[in-house]
C-alpha positions as CSV (number, residue, x, y, z in Angstrom):
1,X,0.0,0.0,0.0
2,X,1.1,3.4,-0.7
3,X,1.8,6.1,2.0
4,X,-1.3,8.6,2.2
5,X,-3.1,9.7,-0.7
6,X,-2.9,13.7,0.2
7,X,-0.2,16.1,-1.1
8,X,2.3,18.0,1.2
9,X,0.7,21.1,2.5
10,X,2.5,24.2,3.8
11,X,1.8,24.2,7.6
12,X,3.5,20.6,7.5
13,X,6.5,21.8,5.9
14,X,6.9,24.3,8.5
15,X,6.0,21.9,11.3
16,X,9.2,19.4,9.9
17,X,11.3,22.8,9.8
18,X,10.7,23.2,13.6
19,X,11.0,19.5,14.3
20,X,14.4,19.9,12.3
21,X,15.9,22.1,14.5
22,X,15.0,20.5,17.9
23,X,15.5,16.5,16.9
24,X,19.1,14.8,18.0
25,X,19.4,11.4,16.5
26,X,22.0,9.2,17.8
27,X,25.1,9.5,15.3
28,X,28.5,10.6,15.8
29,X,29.8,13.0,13.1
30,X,33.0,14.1,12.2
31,X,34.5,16.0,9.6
32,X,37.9,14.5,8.6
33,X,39.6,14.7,4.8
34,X,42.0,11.9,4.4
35,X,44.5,12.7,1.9
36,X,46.4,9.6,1.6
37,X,44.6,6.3,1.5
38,X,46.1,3.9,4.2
39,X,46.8,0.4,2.8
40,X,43.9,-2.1,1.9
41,X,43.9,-4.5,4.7
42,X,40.2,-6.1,5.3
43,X,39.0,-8.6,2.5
44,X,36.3,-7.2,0.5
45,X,34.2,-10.1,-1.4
46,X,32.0,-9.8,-4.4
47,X,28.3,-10.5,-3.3
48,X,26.7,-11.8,-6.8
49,X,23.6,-11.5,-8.0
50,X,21.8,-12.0,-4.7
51,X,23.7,-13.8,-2.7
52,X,27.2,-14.2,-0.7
53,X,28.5,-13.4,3.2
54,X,26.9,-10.3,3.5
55,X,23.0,-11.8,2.0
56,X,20.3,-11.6,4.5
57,X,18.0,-14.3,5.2
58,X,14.3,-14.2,3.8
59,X,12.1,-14.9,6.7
60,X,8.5,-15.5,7.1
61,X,7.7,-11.5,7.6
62,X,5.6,-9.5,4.8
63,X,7.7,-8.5,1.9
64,X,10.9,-9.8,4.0
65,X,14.4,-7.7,2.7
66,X,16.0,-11.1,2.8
67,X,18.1,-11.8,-0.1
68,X,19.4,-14.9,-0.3
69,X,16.6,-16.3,-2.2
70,X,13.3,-15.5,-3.9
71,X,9.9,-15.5,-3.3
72,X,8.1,-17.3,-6.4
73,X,5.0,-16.5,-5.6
74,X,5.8,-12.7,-6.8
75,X,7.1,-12.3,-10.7
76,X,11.0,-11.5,-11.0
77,X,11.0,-8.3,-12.9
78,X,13.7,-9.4,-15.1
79,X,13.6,-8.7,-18.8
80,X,10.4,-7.7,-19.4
81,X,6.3,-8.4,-18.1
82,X,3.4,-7.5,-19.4
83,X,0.3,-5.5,-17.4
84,X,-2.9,-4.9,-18.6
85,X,-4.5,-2.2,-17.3
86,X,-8.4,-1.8,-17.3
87,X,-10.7,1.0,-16.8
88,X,-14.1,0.8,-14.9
89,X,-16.9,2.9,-14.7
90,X,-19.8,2.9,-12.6
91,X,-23.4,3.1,-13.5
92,X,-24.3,6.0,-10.6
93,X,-21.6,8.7,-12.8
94,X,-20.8,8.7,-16.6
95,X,-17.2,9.0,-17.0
96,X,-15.8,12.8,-17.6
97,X,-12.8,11.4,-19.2
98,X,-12.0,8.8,-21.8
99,X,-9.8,6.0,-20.6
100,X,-7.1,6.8,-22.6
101,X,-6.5,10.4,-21.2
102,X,-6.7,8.3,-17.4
103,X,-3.9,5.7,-19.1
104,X,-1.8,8.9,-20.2
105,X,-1.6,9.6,-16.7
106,X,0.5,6.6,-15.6
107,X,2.3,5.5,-19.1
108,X,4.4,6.2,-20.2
109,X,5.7,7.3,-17.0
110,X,5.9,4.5,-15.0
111,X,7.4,2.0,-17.9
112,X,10.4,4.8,-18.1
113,X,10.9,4.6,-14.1
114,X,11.6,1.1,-14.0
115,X,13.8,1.2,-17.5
116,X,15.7,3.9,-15.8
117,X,15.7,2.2,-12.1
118,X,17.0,-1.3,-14.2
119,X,19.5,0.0,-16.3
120,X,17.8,-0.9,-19.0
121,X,17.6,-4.9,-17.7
122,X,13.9,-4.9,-17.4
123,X,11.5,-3.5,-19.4
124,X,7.3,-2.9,-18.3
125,X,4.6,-3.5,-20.8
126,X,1.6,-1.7,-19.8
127,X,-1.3,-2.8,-22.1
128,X,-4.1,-0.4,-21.8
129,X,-7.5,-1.4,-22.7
130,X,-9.0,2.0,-23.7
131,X,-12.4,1.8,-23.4
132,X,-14.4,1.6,-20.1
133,X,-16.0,-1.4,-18.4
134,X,-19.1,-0.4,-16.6
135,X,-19.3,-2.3,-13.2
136,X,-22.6,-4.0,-11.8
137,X,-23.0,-1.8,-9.1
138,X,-22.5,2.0,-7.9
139,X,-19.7,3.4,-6.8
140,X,-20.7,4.3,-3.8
141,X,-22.2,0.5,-2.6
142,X,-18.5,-0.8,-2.3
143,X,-18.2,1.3,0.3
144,X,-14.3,2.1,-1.2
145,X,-11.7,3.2,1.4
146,X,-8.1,2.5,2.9
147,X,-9.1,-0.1,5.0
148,X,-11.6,-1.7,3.2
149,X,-14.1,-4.1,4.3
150,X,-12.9,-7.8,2.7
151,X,-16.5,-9.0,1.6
152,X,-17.1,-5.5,-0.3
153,X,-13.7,-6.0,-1.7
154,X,-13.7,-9.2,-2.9
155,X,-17.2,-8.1,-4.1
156,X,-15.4,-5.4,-5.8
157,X,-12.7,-7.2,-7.5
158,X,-15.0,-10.2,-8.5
159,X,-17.4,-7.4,-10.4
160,X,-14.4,-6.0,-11.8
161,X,-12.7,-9.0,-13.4
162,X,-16.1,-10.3,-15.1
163,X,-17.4,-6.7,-16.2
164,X,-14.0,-6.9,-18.0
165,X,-13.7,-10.7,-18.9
166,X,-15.5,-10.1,-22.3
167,X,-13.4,-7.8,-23.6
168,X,-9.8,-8.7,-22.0
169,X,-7.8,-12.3,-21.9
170,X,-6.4,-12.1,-18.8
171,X,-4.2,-15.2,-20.2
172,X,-1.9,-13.0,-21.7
173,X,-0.8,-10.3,-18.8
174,X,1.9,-11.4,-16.2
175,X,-0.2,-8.2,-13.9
176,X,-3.4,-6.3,-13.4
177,X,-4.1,-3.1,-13.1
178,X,-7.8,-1.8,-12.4
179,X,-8.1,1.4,-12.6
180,X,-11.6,3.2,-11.6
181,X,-13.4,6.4,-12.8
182,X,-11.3,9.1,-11.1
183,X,-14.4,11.3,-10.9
184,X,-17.1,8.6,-9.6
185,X,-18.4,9.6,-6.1
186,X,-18.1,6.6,-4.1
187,X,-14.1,6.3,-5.1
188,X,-11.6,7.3,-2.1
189,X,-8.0,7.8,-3.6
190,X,-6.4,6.5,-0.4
191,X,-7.6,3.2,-0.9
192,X,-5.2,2.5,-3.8
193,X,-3.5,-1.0,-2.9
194,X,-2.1,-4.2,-4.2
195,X,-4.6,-6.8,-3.0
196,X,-3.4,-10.2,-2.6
197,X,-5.8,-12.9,-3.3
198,X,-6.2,-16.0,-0.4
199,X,-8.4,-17.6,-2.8
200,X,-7.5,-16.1,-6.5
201,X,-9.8,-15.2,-9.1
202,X,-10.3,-17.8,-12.5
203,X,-10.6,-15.8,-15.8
204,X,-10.0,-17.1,-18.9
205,X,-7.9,-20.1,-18.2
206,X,-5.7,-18.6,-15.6
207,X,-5.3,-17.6,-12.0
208,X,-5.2,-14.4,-10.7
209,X,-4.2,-13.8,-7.0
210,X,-2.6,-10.4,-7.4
211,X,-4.3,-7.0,-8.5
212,X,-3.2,-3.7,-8.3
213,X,-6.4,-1.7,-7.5
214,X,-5.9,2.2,-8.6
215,X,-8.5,4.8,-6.7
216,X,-6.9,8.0,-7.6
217,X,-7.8,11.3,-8.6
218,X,-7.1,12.6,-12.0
219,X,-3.8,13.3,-12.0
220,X,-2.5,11.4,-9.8
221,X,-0.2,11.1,-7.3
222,X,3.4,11.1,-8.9
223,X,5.0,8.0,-8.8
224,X,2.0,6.1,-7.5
225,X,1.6,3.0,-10.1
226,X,5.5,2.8,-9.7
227,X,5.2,2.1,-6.0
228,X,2.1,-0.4,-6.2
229,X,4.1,-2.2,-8.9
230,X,7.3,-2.5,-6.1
231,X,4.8,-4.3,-4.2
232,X,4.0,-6.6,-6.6
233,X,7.3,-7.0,-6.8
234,X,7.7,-8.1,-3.3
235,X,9.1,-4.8,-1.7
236,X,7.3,-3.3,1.2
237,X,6.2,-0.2,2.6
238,X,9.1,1.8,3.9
239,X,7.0,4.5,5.4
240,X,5.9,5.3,8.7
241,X,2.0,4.8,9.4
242,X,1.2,6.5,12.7
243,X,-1.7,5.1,15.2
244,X,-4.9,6.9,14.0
245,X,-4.9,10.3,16.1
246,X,-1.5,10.5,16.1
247,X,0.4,13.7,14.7
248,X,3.8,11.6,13.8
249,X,5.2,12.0,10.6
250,X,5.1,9.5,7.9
251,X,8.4,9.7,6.6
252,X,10.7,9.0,9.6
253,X,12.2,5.9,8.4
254,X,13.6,6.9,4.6
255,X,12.5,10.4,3.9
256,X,12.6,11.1,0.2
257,X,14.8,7.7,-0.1
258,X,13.6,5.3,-2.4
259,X,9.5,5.4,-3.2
260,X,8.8,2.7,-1.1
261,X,8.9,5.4,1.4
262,X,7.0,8.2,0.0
263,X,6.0,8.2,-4.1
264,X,6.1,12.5,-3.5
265,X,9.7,11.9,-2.6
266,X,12.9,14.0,-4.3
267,X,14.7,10.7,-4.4
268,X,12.2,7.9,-5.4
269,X,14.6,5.7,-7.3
270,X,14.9,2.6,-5.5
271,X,17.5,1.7,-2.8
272,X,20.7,-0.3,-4.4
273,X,19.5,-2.8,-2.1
274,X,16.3,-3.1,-3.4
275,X,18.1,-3.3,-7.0
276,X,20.2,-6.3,-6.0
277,X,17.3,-8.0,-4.8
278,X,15.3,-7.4,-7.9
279,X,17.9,-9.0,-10.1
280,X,19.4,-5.4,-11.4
281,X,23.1,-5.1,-10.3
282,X,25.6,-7.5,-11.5
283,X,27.7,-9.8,-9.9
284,X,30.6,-7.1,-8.7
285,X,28.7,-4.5,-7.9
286,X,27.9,-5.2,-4.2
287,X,30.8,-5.7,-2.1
288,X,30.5,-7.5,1.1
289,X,32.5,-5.4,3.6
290,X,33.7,-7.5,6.7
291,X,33.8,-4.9,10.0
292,X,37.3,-5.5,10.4
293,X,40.6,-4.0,9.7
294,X,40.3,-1.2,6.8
295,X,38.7,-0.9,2.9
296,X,38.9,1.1,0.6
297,X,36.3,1.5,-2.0
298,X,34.8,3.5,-5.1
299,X,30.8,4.3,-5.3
300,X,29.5,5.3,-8.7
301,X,26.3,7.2,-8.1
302,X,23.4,4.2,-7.9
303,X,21.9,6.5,-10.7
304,X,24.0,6.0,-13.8
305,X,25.1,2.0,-14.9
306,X,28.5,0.6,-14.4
307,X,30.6,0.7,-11.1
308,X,30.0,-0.4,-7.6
309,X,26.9,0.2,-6.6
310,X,26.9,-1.2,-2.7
311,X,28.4,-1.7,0.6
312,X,27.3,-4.2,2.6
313,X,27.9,-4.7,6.4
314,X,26.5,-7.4,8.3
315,X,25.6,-6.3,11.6
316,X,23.9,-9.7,13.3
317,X,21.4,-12.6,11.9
318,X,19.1,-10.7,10.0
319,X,20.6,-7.2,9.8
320,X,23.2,-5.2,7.5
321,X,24.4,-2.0,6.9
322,X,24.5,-0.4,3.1
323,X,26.4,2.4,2.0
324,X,25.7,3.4,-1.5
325,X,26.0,6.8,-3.7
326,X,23.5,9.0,-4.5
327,X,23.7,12.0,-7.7
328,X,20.7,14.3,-8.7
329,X,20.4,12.1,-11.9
330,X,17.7,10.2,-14.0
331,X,14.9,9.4,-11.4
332,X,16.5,11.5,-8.6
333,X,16.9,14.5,-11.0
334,X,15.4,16.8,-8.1
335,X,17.6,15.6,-5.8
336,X,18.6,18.9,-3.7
337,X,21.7,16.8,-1.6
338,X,24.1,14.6,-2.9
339,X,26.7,12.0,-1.5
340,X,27.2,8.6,0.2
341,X,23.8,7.6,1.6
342,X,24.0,5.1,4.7
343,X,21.1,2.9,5.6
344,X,20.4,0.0,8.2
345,X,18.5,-2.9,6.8
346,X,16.7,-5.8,8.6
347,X,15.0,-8.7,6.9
348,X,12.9,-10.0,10.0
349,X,11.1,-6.8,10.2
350,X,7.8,-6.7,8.2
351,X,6.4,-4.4,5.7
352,X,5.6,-0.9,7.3
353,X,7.5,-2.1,10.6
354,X,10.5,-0.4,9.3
355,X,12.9,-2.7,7.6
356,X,15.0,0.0,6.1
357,X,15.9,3.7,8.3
358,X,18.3,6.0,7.1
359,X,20.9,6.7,8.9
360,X,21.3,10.6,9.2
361,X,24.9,12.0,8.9
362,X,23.8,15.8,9.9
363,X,21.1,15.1,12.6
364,X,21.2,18.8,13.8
365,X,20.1,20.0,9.8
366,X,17.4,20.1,7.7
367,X,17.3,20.5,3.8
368,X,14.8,21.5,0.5
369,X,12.2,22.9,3.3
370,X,9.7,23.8,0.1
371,X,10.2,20.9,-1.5
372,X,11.2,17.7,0.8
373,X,8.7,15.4,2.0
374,X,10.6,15.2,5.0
375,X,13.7,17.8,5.5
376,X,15.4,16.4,8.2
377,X,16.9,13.5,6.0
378,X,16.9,15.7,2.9
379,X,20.7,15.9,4.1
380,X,21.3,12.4,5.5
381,X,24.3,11.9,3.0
382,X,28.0,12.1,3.9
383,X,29.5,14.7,1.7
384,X,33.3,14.9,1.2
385,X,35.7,14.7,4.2
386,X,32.0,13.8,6.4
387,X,32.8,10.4,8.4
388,X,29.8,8.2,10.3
389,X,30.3,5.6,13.4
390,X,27.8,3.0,13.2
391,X,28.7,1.0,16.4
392,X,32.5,0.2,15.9
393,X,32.8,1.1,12.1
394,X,34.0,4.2,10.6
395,X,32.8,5.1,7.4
396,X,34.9,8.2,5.7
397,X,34.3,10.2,2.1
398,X,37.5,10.7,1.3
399,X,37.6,12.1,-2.3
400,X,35.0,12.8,-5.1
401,X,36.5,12.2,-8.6
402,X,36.3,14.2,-11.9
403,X,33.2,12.0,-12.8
404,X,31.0,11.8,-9.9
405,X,32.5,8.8,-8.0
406,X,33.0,8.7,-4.6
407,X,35.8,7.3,-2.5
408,X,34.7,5.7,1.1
409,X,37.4,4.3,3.9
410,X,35.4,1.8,5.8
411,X,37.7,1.1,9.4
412,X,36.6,-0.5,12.5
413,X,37.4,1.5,15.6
């Protein structure tokens, strides 16, 4: 499920600029340049595709961050899929726009995210059927909202799948996308989800168990169909939810990091972890630290191909540390901070329980106040001559080179 369906407002940007100013997180910070690299001592392995010493066990919570094997319940976005995506009106409101106007509004855009995220390595077919399928029922009788009643939804979704059945061979589509009339009055755009199916749906020969159901308004929220699609790609929520009542923020854990976090963030493309576990960085480009004795090592910026993309640390069982770089290219061309992003990762934590927090290397600043959804991490990367102590291990920028890469000492205390 994706983070709140509301865009940033003013008096919140002001409340995180207060909140900036006041919050201490727990992180050691200094400021040293290095100028001549000490000798390589600690044994740095290549991790492969997915695996190696520094892999984290999958375990049994939701969208686990485990990467030593995957899930095959959830397709491998590898090379290319194919999603349909339907349109579905309602017979209490005529439809103000036609469906391909509604399609415009996510494709192109979202095939380009993931060719940019992949490298070019996978490539998503969006088939839209332009034309709308008029549901059995109102709007309104599904009673749509985040937290959706399970009879009206699987009502929903059973309505939807045979008012469409006629005109669609679900046979053909490795995904679904149903996408209602933006402007029909019972549709609440926080309710857009990935619903997983206990007991799947039959059309046309095959099974479906996994839909992603799209409520929003017209346009949407940016980035919105990329982030359902993560899901159905097995990644989980990164953000925050606070208890209902609460005033927390949503964005604690990753910021503008990765759109698992927040689809609205400066940052969205996806965490070089969440690359090597969808099959998009090579064998070479994560490097499995150990945490002791001394590394040297060069980041290209997780933006651009080519280069090492990741450092990873493992901290206990199911828990790592990653270190990667981060450039204001391709998806994070808005980017307003640059440099060598640090991150704690934990596979036994489910989605939305935080399984990935960013580590904050300037605690007592904030950044992009007008345009951050959360400015506090806005500036959580190390920028040259910055170091970070994460328990016993240093981690140093020591140089920036003529074509973005970035030089990090990792040292155990």
């Amino acid at each position: 499920m994706r983070r709140r369906g509301v865009p940033i407002r003013a008096h919140r940007r002001a409340l995180r600029a207060a909140v900036a100013w006041v919050s201490v997180f727990a992180a050691l910070i200094a400021c040293t340049l290095v100028a001549v690299p000490a000798p390589y001592v600690a044994t740095v392995a290549a991790a492969g595709a997915s695996g190696g010493p520094c892999a984290l066990p999958r375990t049994r919570a939701h969208h686990s961050e485990g990467t030593d094997s995957w899930d095959s319940a959830y397709p491998r976005p590898r090379k290319s899929l194919d999603a349909v995506m339907v349109f579905l009106s309602f017979p209490d409101s005529g439809p103000l726009l036609g469906a391909g106007e509604v399609a415009a509004d996510y494709n192109p855009a979202t095939s380009r995210f993931f060719d940019r995220a992949s490298y070019g390595r996978f490539s998503l077919r969006i088939h839209a059927v332009r034309r709308w399928f008029r549901m059995p029922a109102a709007s309104s009788s599904y009673e749509i909202r985040r937290d959706w009643d399970a009879g009206r939804r699987s009502r929903y979704l059973h309505d939807a799948i045979a008012a469409a059945d006629g005109g669609v061979d679900f046979s053909a589509y490795d995904m679904v996308y149903l996408v209602a009339d933006p402007h029909a009055p019972g549709v609440d755009s926080d309710a857009t989800k990935v619903v997983n199916l206990a007991e799947p749906i039959h059309a046309d020969g095959t099974v479906v168990r996994r839909l992603v159901t799209l409520f929003e308004n017209h346009p949407p929220d940016r980035n919105v169909l990329a982030h359902e699609t993560g899901h159905v790609f097995d990644l989980p929520d990164l953000y925050y939810r606070p208890p209902a009542g609460s005033h927390a923020d949503w964005d604690t854990h990753v910021g503008d990091w990765d759109l698992m976090g927040s689809q609205f963030g400066l940052a969205p493309d996806p965490f070089a972890w969440h690359k090597w576990r969808l099959g998009w960085l090579t064998q070479g480009q994560v490097r499995c630290v150990p945490r002791t004795g001394t590394s040297w090592h060069e980041l290209t910026p997780l933006e651009v191909p080519g280069g090492t993309k990741l450092l990873v640390l493992r901290t206990g069982p199911d828990s790592a540390l990653a270190i990667e770089a981060r450039a204001a290219l391709g998806n994070d061309a808005g980017l307003c901070t640059q440099g060598v992003l640090l991150y704690r990762v934990r596979s036994d934590l489910q989605s939305g329980d935080g399984p990935v927090e960013v580590l904050d290397a300037h605690p007592k600043t904030s950044a992009c106040l007008g345009t951050s959804v959360y400015p506090p991490l806005a500036n959580a990367p190390l920028g040259l001559g910055d170091s970070y102590v994460f328990g016993r291990t240093h981690i140093t920028v020591t140089n920036r080179t003529r074509d973005g890469a970035w030089s990090v000492r990792v040292s155990d205390v």
